[in-house]
C-alpha positions in Angstrom: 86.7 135.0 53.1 89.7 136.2 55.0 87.4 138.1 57.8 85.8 134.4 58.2 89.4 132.2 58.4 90.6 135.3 61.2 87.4 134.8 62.6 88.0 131.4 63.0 91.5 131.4 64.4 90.4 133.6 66.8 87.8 131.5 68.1 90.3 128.2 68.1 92.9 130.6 70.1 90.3 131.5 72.7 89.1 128.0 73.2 92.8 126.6 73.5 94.0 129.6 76.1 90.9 128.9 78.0 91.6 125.2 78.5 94.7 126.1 80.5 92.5 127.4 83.3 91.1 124.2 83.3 94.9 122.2 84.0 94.2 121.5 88.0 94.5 117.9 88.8 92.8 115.9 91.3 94.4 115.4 94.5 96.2 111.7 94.4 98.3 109.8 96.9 101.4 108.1 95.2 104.3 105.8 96.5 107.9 106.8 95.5 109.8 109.7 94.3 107.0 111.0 92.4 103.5 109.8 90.4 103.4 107.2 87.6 100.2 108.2 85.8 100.4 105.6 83.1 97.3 103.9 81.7 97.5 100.1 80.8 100.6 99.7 83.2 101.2 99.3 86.9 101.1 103.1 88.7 102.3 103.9 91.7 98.5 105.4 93.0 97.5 104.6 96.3 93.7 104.5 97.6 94.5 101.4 100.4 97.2 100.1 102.2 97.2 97.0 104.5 99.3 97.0 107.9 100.4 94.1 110.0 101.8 94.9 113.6 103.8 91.8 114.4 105.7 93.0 110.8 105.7 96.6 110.9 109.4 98.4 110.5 108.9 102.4 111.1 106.8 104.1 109.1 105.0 104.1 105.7 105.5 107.7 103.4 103.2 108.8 100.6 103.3 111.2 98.3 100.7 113.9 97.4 100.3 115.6 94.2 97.8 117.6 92.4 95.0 119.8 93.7 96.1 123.5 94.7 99.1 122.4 97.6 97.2 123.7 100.9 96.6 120.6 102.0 94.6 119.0 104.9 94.7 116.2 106.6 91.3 114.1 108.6 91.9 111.0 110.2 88.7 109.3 111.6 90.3 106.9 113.9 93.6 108.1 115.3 93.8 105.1 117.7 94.4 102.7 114.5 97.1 105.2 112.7 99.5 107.8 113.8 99.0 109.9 110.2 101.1 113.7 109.8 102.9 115.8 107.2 106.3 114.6 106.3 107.5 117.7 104.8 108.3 117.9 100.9 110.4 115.6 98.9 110.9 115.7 94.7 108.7 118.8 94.8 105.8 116.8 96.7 104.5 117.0 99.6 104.4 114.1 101.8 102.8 112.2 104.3 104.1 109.5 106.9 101.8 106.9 108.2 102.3 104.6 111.9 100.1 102.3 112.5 99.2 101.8 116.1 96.2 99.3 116.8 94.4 96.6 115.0 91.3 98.8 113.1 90.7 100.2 110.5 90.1 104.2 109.8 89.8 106.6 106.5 92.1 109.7 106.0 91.2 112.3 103.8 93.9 114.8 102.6 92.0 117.8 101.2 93.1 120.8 99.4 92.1 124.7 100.0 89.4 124.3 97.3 87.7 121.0 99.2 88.8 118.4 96.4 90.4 115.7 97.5 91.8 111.9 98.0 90.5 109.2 100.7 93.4 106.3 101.8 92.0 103.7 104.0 94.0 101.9 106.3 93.6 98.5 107.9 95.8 97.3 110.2 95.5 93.9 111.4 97.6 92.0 114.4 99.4 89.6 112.4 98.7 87.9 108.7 97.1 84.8 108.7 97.3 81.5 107.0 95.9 78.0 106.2 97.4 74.7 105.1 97.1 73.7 101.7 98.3 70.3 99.4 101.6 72.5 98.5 102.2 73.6 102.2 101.4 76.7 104.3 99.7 79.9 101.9 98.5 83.0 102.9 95.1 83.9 102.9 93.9 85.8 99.8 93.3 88.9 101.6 95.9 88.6 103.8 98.9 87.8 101.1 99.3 91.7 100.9 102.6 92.7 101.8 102.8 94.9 104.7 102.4 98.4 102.1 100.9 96.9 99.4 97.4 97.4 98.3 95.0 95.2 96.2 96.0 96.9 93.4 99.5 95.8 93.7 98.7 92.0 93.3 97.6 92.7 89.8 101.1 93.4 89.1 103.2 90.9 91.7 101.3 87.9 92.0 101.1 87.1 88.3 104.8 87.6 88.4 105.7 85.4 91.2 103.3 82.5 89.9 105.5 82.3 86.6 109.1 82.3 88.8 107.5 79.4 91.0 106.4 77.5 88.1 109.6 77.9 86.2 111.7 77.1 89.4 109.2 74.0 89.4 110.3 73.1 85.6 114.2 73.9 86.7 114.7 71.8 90.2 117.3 69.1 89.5 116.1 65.9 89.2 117.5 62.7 91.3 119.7 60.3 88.7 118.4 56.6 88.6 120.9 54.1 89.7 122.3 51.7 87.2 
């Protein structure tokens, strides 16, 4: 009985020391000081970003983080965005982004063992918008913030539609006159 519980625990500590091999994360591209990788909340992960060069300020910087660091960077279009290495910040490395033209183009930072992450950018000449009963909107596509993905607007927009209607509820009302 004893030879078969050793047994055992050996087998359970060769299966767990072999999972830490296994501990190499994908590559991912991140705003901020570092990655937010919680489920069932809003992360910080970015796969798209949306430009607008009547509102562009500088440059955009992303994080990278996972894979094995020797990182590499494809651009297909460098006539739509300026994209280089930023040097290292919080331990990550990082990446600055300019856009340049209206366009749209794919970069793909890849690591020494060829996994990696695809960002696309789209940069557009200015944001666009149409009339509505309540006054001007921006188009759906278009209401992304200069960095902001689609992903973002799950988190923002259902935000900012409760502060309008409760500023709505709040606006002082004109008194009658007796």
């Amino acid at each position: 009985m004893k030879k078969q519980y050793f047994l055992l625990t050996l087998a359970w500590l060769l299966f767990a020391v072999s999972g830490c091999k296994d501990d190499y994360r994908s590559v991912v591209l991140f705003e901020g000081a570092e990655p937010v990788y919680q489920v069932g909340t809003c992360d910080n992960l970015v796969s798209s970003l949306a430009f607008f060069l009547s509102e562009t300020e500088g440059e955009t910087v992303l994080g990278i983080d996972g894979g094995d660091g020797a990182y590499s960077l494809t651009n297909e279009h460098e006539s739509v965005a300026a994209v280089t290495f930023a040097g290292d910040s919080n331990g990550y490395r990082r990446i600055s982004i300019q856009p340049l033209a209206a366009g749209e183009t794919v970069v793909r930072v890849m690591d020494g063992s060829g996994s990696g992450a695809q960002l696309r950018i789209t940069v557009k000449e200015r944001r666009e918008y149409k009339m509505s009963k309540q006054g001007f909107e921006t188009d759906s596509y278009t209401h992304l913030r200069p960095h902001e993905t689609p992903e973002h607007l799950v988190c923002r927009l259902p935000l900012e539609k409760k502060n309008r209607q409760q500023n709505q509820h709040h606006m002082p009302r004109e008194r009658e006159q007796r």
